[in-house]
Wavefront OBJ file of the C-alpha trace (Angstrom):
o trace
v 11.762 0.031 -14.562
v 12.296 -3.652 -15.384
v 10.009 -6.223 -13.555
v 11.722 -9.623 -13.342
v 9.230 -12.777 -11.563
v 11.685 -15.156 -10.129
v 10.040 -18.690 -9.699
v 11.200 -22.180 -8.580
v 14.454 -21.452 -8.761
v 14.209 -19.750 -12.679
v 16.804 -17.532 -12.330
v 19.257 -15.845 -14.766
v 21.498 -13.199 -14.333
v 20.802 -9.479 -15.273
v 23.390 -8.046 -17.314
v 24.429 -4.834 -15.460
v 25.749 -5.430 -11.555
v 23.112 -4.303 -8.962
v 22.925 -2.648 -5.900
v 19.570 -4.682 -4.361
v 17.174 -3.201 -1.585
v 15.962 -6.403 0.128
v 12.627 -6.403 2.086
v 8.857 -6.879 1.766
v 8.270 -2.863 1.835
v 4.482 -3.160 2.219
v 3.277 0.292 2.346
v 7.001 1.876 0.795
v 7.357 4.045 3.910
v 9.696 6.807 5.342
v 11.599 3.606 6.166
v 11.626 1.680 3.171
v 12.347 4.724 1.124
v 15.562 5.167 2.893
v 16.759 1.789 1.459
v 15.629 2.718 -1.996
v 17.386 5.913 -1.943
v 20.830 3.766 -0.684
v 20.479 1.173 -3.477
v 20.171 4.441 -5.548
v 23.772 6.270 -4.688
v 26.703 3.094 -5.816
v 26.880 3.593 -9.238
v 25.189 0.734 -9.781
v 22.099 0.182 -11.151
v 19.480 -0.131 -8.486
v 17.151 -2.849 -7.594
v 14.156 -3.727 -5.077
v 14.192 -7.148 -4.242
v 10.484 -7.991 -2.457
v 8.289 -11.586 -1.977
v 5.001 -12.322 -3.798
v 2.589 -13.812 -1.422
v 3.948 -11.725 1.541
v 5.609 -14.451 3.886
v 2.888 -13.722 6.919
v 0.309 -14.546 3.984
v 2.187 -16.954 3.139
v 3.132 -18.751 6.431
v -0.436 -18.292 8.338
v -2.419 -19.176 5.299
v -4.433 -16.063 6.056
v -6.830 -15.308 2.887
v -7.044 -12.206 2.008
v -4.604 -10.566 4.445
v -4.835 -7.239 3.862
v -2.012 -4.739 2.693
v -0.898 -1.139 2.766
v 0.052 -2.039 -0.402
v -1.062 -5.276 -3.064
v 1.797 -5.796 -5.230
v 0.439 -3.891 -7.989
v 0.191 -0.278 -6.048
v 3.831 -1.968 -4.257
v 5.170 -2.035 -7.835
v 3.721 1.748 -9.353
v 4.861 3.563 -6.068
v 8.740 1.928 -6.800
v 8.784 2.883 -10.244
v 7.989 6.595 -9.499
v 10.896 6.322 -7.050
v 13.367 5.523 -10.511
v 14.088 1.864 -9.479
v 15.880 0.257 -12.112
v 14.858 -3.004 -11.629
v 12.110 -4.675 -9.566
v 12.396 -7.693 -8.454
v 9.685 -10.166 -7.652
v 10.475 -13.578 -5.900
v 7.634 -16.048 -5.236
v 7.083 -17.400 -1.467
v 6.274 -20.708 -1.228
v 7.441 -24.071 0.529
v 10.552 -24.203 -1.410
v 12.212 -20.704 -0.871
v 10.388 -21.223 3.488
v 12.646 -23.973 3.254
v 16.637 -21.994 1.152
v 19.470 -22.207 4.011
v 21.107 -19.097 3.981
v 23.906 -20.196 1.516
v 21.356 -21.416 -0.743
v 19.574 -17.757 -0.722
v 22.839 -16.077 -1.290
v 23.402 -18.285 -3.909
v 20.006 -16.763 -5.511
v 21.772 -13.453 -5.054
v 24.866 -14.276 -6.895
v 22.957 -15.842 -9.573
v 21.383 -12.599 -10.105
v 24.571 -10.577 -10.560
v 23.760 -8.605 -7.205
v 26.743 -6.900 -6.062
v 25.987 -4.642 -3.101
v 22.968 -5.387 -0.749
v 20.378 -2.544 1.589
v 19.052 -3.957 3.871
v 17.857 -2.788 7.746
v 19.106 -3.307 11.092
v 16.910 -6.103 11.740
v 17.486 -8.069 8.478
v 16.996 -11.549 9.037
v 16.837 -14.366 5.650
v 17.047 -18.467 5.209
v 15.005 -21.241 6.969
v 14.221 -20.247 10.663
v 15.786 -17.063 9.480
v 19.229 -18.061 10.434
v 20.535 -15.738 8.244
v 22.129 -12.551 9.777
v 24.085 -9.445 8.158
v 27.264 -10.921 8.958
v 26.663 -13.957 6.690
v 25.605 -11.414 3.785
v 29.384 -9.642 4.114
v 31.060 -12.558 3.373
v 29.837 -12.207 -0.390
v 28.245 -8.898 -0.807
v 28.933 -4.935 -0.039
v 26.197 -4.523 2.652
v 24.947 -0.895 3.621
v 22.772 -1.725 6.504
v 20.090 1.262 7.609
v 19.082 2.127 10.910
v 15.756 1.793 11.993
v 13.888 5.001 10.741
v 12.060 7.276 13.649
v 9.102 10.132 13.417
v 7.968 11.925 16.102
v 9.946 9.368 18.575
v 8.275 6.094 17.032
v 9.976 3.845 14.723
v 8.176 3.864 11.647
v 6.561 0.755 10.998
v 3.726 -0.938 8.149
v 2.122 -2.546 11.388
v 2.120 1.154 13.734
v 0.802 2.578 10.174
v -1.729 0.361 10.104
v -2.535 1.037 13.837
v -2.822 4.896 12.946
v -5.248 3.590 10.168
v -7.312 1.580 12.432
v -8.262 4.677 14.343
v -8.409 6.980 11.618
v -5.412 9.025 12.126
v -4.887 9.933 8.732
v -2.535 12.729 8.380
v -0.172 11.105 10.343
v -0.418 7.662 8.984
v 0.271 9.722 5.469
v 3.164 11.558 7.175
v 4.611 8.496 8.252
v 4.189 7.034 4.883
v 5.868 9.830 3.414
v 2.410 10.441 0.976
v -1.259 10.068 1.400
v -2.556 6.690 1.724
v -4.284 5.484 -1.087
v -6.350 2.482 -2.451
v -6.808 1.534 -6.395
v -9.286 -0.372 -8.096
v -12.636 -0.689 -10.780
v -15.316 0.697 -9.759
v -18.288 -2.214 -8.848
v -21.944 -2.143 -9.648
v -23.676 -1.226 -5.805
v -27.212 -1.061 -4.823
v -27.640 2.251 -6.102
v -29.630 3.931 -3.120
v -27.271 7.233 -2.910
v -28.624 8.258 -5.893
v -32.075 8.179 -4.397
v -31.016 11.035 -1.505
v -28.926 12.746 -3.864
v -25.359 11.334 -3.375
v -24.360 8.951 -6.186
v -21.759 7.021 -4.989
v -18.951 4.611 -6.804
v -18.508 1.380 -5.265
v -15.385 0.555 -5.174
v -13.268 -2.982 -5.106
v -10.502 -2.899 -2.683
v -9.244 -6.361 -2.807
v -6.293 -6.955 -1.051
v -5.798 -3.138 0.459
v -5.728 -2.387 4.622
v -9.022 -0.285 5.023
v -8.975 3.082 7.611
v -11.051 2.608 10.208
v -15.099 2.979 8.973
v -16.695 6.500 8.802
v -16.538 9.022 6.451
v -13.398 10.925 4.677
v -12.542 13.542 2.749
v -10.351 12.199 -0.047
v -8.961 13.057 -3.635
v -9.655 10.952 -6.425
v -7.758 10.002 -9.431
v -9.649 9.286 -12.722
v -7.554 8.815 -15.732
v -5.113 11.619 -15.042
v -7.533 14.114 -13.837
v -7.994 14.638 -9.633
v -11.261 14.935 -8.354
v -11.849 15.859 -4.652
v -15.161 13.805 -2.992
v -16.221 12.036 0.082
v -15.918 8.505 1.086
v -17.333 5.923 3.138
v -15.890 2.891 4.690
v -18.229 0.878 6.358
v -21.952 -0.939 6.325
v -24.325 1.366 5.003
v -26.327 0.579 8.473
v -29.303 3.285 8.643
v -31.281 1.732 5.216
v -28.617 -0.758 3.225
v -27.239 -2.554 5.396
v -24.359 -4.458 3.967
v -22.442 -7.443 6.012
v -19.270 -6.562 4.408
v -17.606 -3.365 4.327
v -17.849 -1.152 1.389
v -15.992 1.684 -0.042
v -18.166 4.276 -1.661
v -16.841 7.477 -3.029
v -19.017 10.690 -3.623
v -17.009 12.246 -6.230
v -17.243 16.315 -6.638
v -18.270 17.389 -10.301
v -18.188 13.937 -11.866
v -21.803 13.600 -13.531
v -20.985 10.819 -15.939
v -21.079 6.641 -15.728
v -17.197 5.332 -14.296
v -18.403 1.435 -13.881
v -15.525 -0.951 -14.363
v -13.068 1.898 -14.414
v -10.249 1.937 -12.060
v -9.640 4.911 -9.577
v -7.434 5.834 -7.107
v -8.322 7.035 -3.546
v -6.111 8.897 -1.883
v -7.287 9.709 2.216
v -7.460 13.543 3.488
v -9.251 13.374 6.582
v -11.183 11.794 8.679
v -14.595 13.507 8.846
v -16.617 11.337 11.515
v -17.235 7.917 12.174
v -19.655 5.924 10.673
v -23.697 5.594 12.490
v -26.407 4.794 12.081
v -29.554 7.612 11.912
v -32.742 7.197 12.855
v -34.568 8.220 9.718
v -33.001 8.620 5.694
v -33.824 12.418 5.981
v -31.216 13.149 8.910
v -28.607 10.918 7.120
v -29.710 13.098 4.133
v -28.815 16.270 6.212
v -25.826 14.486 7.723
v -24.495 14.297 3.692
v -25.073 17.587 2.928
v -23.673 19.040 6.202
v -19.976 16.345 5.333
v -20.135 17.479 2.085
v -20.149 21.285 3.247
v -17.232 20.340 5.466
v -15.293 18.534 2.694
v -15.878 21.856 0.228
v -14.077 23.721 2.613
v -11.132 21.685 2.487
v -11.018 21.667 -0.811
v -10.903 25.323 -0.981
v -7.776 25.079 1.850
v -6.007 23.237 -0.367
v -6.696 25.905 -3.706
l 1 2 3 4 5 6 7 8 9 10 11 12 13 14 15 16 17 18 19 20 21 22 23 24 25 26 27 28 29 30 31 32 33 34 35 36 37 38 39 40 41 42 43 44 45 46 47 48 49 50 51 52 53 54 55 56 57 58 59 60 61 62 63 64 65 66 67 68 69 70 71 72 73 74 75 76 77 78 79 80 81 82 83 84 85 86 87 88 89 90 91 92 93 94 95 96 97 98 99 100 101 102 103 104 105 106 107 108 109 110 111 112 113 114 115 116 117 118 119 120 121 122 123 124 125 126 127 128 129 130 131 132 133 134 135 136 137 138 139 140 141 142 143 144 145 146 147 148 149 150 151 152 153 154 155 156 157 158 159 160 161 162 163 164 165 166 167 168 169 170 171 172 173 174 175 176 177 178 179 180 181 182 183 184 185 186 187 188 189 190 191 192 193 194 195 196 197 198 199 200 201 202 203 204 205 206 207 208 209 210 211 212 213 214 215 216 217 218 219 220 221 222 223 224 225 226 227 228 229 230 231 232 233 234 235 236 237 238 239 240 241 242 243 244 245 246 247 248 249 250 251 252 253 254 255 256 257 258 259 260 261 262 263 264 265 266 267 268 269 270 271 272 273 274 275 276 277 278 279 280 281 282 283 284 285 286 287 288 289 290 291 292 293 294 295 296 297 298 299 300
């Protein structure tokens, strides 16, 4: 796949016509999968189309808003879908500002040819921009709003599902587990004390799952790991005034600082509180632990 940064207005065509999936697709859902799969089917070669800040960062000047998916997990999840191209356009007061001829200008002037878009598409300043407009210079295949379990699927009711630790079906509705990536931070180091190393890890940018604790698989250069993870403040003896994600990681014995992992979500186990003494959260870990070894032996 072919990434291609579009910025102030830098644009130059790509060789081969494209058939363009338009969107922000934070979290590449059930949804935005169906637009993929479109852009896939013209004998054409296929391209995403997404913004870089996302416009709600962009337009409430919210720092570190937090995503389903940063544009770096955004970009590996498209690639394993066999995008041909992915295209990145920065948001900022210029492109807030394109009409909607000047935006399908942009498209021209990257030798897009057919557009996916949904229902709902909107584009241009005050988003004036409608579906209709887009026929007058493009093949559109417009896609009807995508529906699980009688809800329309959604990167704001996944994050809801999130938010009260509904896991499987925030997964289902995802269309795979929900998963976080980054190094692995330096952290107090009091797990190790009660037996239950743990790797701290940086989640900049990602939408956390509600705190407690979860069973989860891990990814560590290639090679998946099963564990236990907790989102939250460390409250009953390290208490920590922002949240932190520590794994437990099954059968991994050896240093992984600065590394980078992946997370991906199971279960929820229980939610996060705080214990009256270290030796019942002690017994707490062992008895979550138990718990998560059964899973993994479900899943075997």
């Amino acid at each position: 796949m072919e990434v291609i940064y579009i910025k102030d207005n830098n644009i130059s065509p790509i060789k081969e016509p494209l058939c363009c999936a338009i969107g922000n697709f934070d979290g590449v859902h059930l949804g935005h999968r169906m637009l993929i799969e479109e852009a896939k089917k013209h004998n054409m070669a296929s391209a995403v189309l997404t913004f870089y800040p996302h416009p709600q960062v962009f337009l409430k000047k919210i720092k570190n808003y937090p995503l389903l998916t940063p544009m770096d997990r955004k970009k590996d999840i498209i690639k394993s879908l066999g995008v041909d191209y992915f295209i990145v356009f920065e948001f900022n007061d210029i492109v807030l500002k394109y009409d909607k001829n000047e935006f399908i200008n942009i498209l021209k002037g990257l030798n897009i040819k057919s557009i996916v878009c949904g229902y709902d598409f909107t584009f241009g300043y005050k988003a004036e921009g409608k579906l209709s407009d887009l026929r007058d210079s493009f093949t559109v295949y417009e896609i009807e709003k995508y529906v699980l379990d009688d809800k329309r699927v959604s990167s704001s009711y996944i994050k809801e599902l999130l938010s009260f630790g509904n896991i499987e079906d925030a997964s289902r509705f995802l269309g795979q587990n929900y998963a976080i990536k980054g190094s692995v931070e330096y952290g107090s180091r009091k797990g190790r004390k009660i037996g239950f190393p743990t790797a701290n890890l940086c989640y900049d940018g990602y939408f956390l799952p509600k705190n407690g604790v979860y069973f989860v698989s891990i990814d560590y250069k290639g090679k998946e790991y099963y564990g236990m993870c907790n989102i939250g403040h460390n409250p009953t003896f390290n208490f920590q005034k922002d949240i932190r994600v520590e794994v437990h990681i099954f059968g991994l014995d050896f240093n992984i600082y600065n590394e980078e992992i992946e997370i991906q979500f199971l279960s929820h186990i229980r939610d996060e509180i705080e214990f009256d003494s270290v030796d019942s959260l002690k017994n707490q870990l062992i008895e979550d632990k138990n718990k998560c070894l059964r899973l993994v032996s479900l899943r075997k």
